[in-house]
C-alpha positions in Angstrom: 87.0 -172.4 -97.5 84.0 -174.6 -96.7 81.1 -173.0 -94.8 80.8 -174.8 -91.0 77.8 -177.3 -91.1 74.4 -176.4 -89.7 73.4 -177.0 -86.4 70.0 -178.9 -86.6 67.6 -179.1 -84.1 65.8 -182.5 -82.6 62.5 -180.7 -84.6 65.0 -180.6 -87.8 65.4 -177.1 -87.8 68.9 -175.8 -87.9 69.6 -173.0 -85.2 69.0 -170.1 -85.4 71.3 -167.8 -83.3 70.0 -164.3 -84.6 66.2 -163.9 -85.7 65.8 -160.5 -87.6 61.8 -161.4 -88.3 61.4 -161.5 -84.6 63.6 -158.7 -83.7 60.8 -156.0 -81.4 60.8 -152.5 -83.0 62.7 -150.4 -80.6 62.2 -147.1 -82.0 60.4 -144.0 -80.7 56.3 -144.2 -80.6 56.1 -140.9 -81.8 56.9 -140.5 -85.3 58.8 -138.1 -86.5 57.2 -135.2 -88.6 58.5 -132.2 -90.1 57.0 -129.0 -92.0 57.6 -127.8 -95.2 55.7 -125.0 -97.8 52.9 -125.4 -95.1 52.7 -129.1 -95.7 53.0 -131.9 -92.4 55.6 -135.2 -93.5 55.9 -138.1 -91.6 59.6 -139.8 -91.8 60.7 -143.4 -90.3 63.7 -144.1 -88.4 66.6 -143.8 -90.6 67.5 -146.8 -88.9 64.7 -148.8 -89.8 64.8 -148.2 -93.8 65.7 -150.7 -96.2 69.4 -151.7 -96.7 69.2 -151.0 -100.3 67.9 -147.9 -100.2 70.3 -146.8 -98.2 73.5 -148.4 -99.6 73.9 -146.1 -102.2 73.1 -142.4 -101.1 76.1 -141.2 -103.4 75.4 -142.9 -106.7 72.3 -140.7 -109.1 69.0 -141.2 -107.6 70.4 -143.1 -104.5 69.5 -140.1 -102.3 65.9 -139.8 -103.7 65.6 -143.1 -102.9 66.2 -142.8 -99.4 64.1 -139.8 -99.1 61.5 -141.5 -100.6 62.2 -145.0 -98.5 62.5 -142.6 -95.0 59.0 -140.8 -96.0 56.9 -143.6 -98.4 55.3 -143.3 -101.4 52.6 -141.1 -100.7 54.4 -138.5 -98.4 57.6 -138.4 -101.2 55.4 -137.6 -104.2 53.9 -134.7 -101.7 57.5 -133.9 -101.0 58.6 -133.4 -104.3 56.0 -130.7 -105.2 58.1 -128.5 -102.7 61.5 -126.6 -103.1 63.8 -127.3 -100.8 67.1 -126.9 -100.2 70.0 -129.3 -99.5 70.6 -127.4 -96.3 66.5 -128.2 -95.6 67.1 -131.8 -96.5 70.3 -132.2 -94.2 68.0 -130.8 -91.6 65.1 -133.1 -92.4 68.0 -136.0 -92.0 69.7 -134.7 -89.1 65.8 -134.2 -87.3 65.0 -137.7 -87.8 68.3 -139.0 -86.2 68.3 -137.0 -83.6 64.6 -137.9 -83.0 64.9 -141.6 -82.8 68.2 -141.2 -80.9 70.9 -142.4 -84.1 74.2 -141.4 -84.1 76.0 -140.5 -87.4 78.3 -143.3 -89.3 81.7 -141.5 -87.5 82.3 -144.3 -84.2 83.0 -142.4 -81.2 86.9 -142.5 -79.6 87.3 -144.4 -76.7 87.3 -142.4 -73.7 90.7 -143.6 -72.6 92.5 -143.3 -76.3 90.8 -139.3 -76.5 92.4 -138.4 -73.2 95.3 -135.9 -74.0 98.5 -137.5 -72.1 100.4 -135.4 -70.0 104.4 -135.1 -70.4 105.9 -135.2 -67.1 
């Protein structure tokens, strides 16, 4: 299969029909924060962390490297210092998506396929 050809521009530019760089940051203002062994961390949007750091949660080190993509370099190596659970950290998660208003990977049922049908 051959790729469809570009669509260029009178400028010589081909169009572009999604531009990511451009894309506004929709996400809350307010950061989201969270305390731990009496220390304040700051976390980013889940939504707004790297693809790659993401993509592999299950595989060794993947989740570290969300962690440390969701709270930056400086906040992670703070983070590590503490002991905390993997209840804690499913909290810290769950905070930050509820926070900036993400739903979890499950998709929702349509309303009409979750309605129970009646027998008559």
């Amino acid at each position: 299969m051959t790729a469809a050809p570009r669509i260029i521009t009178e400028d010589g530019e081909p169009v572009v029909h999604l531009d990511l760089d451009a894309m506004e940051d929709e996400a809350t203002e307010a950061t989201f924060t969270f305390r731990v062994g009496g220390e304040v961390f700051t976390a980013i949007s889940p939504d707004e962390a790297d693809w790659q750091a993401t993509a592999d949660t299950d595989s060794p080190g993947g989740l570290r490297r969300f962690i440390q993509e969701l709270l930056g370099s400086e906040d992670y190596e703070r983070f590590c210092e503490q002991t905390v659970s993997n209840r804690q950290l499913n909290a810290i998660v769950e905070g930050a998506q509820k926070h900036y208003g993400i739903r979890t990977g499950e998709s929702q049922a349509s309303p009409r396929s979750s309605k129970k049908r009646r027998r008559r």
